[in-house]
N, C-alpha and C positions, 0 to 999 in steps of 0.2 A: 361475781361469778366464782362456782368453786372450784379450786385445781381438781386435778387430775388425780385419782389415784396409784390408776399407772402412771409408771415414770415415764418420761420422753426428753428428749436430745433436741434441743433448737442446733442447725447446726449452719454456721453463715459458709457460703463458698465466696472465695478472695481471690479474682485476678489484677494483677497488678497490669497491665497490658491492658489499654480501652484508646477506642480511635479517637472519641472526641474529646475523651479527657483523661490524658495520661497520668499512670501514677494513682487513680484516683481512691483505689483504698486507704492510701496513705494522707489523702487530704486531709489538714488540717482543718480542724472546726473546732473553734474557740479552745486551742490550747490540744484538741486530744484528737486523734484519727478515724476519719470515716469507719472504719471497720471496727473501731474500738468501741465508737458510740454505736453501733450495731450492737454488737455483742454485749452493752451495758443495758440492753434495750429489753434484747432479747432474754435476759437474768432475770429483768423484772415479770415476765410469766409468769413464772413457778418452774420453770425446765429444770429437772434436776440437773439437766449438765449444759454447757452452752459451748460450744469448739466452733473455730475458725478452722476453715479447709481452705488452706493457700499454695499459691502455686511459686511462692519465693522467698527467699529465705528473709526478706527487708519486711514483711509484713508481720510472719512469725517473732520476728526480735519485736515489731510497734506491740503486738499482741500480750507479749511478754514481758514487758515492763511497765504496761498497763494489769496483769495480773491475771489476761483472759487467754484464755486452753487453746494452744492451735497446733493443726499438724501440717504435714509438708506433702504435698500431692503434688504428679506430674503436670505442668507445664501445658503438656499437648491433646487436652482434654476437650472436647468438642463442644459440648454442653455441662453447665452447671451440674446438672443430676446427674452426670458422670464422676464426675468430682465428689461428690456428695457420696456415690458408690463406693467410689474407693476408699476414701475417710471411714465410711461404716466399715471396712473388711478391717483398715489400718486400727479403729478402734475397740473390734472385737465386740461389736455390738452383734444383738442376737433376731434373727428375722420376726420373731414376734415384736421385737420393740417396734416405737413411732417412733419417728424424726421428723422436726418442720425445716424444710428449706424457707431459711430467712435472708434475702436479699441481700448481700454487702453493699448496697448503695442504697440502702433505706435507712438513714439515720432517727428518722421520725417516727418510726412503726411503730403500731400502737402494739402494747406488752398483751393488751386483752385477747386482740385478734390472733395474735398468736396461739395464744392458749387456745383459744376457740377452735381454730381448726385444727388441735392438736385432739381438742376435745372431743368433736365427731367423726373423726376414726374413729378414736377410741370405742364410743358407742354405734358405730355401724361397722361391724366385722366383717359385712359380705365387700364392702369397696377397699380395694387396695390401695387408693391414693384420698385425697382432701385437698381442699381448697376455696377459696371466698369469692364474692360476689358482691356488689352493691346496687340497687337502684339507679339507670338515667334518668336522668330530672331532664334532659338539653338533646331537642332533634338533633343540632349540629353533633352529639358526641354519640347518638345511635346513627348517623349516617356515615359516621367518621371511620374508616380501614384501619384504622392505627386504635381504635379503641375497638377489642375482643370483646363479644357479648357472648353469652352463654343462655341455653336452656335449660330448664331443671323439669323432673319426672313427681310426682306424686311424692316420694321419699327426698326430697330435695335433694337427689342426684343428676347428673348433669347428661342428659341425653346428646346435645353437641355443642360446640365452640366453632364460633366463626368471626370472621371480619365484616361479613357481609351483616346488611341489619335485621337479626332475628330475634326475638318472633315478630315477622313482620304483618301487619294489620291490612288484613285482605280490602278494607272496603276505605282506605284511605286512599290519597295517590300519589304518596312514596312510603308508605308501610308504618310511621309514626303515628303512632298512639298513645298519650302520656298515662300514668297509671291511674289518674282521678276519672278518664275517659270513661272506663267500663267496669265494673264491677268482675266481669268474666273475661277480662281481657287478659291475656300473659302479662306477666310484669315484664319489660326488658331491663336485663341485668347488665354489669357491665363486669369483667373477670379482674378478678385480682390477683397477682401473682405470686402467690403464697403458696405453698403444697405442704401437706402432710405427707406420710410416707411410710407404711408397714417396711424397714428393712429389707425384708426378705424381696417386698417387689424394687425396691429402689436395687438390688445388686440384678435381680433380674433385668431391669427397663432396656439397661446399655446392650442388652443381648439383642433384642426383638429389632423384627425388620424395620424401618420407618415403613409409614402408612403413607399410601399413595394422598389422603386424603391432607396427611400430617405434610407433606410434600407443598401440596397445592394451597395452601392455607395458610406454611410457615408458621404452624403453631403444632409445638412438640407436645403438646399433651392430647394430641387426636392419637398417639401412637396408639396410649391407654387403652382407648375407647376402641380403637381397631380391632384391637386384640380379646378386646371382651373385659377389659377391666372397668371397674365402676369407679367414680367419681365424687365425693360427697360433698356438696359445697355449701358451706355457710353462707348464710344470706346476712349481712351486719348495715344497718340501715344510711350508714353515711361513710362517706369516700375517706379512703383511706390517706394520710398525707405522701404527697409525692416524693418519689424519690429522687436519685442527681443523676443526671446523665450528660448535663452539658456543663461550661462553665456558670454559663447563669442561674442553671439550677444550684450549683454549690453557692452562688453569691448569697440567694435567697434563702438557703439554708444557717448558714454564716449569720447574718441578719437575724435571723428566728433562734440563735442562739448565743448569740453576742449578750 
């Protein structure tokens, strides 16, 4: 795949604060720190720049002696993309750039998919934000509330995000449809939680009201859509590798890197 010729900013956001697994940017994985292998992850793109946005001084020092860019952001930030807000004003970035919000607890993320959805912004100028998708292969994970499916439009823009299982298959009788089913059937997608990000909307986002819908959903990227902004989602044909969130997910990462 080719880079980008615009330049763009991978930029990881860092809380050192998580309930079920404290500390966890700083975890240890084979030798170097979750957020470090992020940021080593995230280089392999093409991003001409890659920064850490942390909220404590203990992450910026792991950052920094690992030899990757971080700055120092308030503490009492509500959401990641807030963080990420700030960081763009702190690093004097310009509202025409992109930025991909890369998860600090995705030590696995693939370099490609980065680029990718850094790469359609770039080529759809009317969507303010980006973002990825894969195929369910598994009813249990399109009936599942904890896995976010998404619709996409003719431009593979994303008309909605939900918990609930859409598109769901009118003539079934619980709405699953695998995608070999029909020829003319929707694909159900499953969301991946990667964004791109025109600057300019990312310092706007933290202004706009939450969306009733963004409310009842518990997914912050209904704001978007609320508001009239477009979506552009890469569709990348196989699941993306998981990220840490519990202890056992870092065991099995540990494992996979040992």
């Amino acid at each position: 795949m080719a880079l980008l010729t615009t330049p763009f900013t991978a930029l990881v956001p860092a809380r050192l604060a998580s309930t079920r697994l404290p500390g966890k940017p700083l975890a240890d994985i084979a030798g170097i720190p979750m957020v470090v292998r992020v940021a080593q992850q995230a280089k392999r793109s093409g991003a001409q720049r890659v920064v850490v946005a942390a909220d404590d001084l203990r992450i910026i020092a792991a950052c920094t002696s690992f030899g990757i860019e971080a700055v120092l952001t308030r503490s009492d930030h509500i959401s990641g993309s807030d963080r990420l807000a700030e960081a763009s004003a702190l690093l004097g970035l310009h509202n025409d750039e992109i930025v991909v919000n890369v998860q600090g607890d995705e030590p696995l993320i693939d370099p490609d998919l980065v680029r990718a959805v850094a790469n359609l912004l770039a080529q759809q100028p009317q969507a303010s934000m980006s973002t990825a998708a894969h195929p369910i292969e598994r009813e249990a994970d399109f009936l599942n509330p904890n896995v976010v499916k998404v619709v996409l439009d003719a431009h593979s823009q994303a008309m909605y995000f939900s918990r609930a299982p859409i598109a769901f298959a009118r003539d079934t009788h619980n709405g699953w449809a695998d995608a070999g089913a029909s020829a003319s059937a929707a694909m159900p997608l499953r969301h991946v939680g990667i964004y791109g990000y025109r600057v300019g909307f990312l310092k706007l986002f933290p202004t706009l009201l939450p969306a009733p819908i963004e409310t009842t959903e518990a997914l912050e990227q209904l704001r978007a859509l609320w508001h009239g902004h477009r979506i552009a989602v890469h569709v990348t044909h196989s699941a993306p590798a998981p990220g840490v969130d519990t202890p056992e997910d870092l065991a099995r990462v540990r494992a996979l890197c040992a």
